[in-house]
C-alpha positions as CSV (number, residue, x, y, z in Angstrom):
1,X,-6.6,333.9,65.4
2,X,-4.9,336.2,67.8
3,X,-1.3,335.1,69.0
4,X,-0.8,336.6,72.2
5,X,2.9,337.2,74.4
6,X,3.8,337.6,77.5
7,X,7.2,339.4,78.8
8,X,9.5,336.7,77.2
9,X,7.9,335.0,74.5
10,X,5.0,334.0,72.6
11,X,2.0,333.2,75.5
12,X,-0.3,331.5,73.5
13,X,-3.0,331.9,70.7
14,X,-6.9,332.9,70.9
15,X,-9.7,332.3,68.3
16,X,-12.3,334.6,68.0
17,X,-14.5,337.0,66.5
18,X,-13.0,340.3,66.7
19,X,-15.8,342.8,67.5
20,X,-13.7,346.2,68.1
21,X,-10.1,347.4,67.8
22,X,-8.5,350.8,68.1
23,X,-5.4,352.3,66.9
24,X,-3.3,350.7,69.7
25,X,-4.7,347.6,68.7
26,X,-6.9,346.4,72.2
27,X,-9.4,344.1,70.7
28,X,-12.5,343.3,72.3
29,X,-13.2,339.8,71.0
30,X,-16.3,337.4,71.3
31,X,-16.6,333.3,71.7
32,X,-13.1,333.1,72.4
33,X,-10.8,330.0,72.8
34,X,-7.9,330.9,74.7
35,X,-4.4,328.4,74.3
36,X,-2.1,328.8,76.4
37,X,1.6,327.5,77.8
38,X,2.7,328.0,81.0
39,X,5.5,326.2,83.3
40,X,4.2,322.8,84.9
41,X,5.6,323.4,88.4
42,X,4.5,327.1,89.6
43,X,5.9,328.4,92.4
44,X,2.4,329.4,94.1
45,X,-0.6,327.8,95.1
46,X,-3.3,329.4,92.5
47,X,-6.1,331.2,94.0
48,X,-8.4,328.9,92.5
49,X,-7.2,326.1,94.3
50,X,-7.3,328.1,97.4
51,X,-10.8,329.2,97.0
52,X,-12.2,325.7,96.6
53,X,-11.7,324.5,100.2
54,X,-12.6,328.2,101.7
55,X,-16.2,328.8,102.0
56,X,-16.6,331.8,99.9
57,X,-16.6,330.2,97.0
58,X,-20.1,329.3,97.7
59,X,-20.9,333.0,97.9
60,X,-19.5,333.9,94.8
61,X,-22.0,334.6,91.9
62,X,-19.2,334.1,88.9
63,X,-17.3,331.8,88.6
64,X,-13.9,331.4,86.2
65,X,-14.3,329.2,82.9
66,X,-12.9,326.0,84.0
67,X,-9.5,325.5,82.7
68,X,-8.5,322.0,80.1
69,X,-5.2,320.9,80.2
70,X,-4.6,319.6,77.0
71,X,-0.7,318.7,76.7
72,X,1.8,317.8,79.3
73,X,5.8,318.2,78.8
74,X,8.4,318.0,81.1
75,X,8.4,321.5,82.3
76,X,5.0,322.9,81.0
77,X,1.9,322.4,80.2
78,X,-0.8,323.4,77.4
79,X,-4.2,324.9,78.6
80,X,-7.1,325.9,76.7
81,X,-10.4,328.0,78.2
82,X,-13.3,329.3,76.9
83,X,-14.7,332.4,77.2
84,X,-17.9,334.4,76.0
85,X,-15.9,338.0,75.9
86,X,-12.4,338.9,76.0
87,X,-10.6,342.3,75.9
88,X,-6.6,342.1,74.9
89,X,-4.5,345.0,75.4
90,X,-2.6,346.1,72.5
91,X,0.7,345.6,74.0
92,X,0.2,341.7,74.3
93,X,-0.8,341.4,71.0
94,X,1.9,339.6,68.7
95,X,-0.2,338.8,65.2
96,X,-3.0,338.7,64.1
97,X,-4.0,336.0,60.7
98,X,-7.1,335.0,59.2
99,X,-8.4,331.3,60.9
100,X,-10.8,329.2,58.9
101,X,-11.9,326.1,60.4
102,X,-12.0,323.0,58.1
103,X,-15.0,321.1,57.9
């Protein structure tokens, strides 16, 4: 489990397989679920919501992991993706702990 910021506080968490690090700590990570917060009104229109109504979006050949929105508050929300690979700059990266999945 990777807990992740952003410039003001704690982003979010990811769990995955670490497959390489460095000394700066970038990971390169596989079968990765990313968690996330992030405010419930934004300011701007994604671009994924823009590119749904445009006609490129038919063109394109990849396509984001869709996004799950799994807690609403009064001012954010909690979204979770997942995602084959995943690199994560050093600078973003808060801790790092052992995650074992209960069966």
């Amino acid at each position: 489990m990777i807990w992740t910021r952003n410039a003001h506080t704690v982003r979010g968490y990811c769990i995955a397989y670490v497959t390489a690090f460095d000394k700066h700590w970038n990971l390169a990570l596989r079968e990765v679920t990313e968690v996330w917060t992030r405010p419930k009104k934004r300011k701007t229109v994604s671009l994924l919501d823009a590119d749904r109504n445009s006609t490129f979006q038919t063109q394109r050949k990849i396509r984001p992991p869709p996004i799950t929105i799994l807690k609403v508050t009064k001012s954010q929300e909690v979204c979770s993706r997942k995602v084959d690979q995943y690199i994560v700059r050093g600078e973003h990266v808060v801790l790092i702990t052992i995650f074992r999945e209960e069966n």
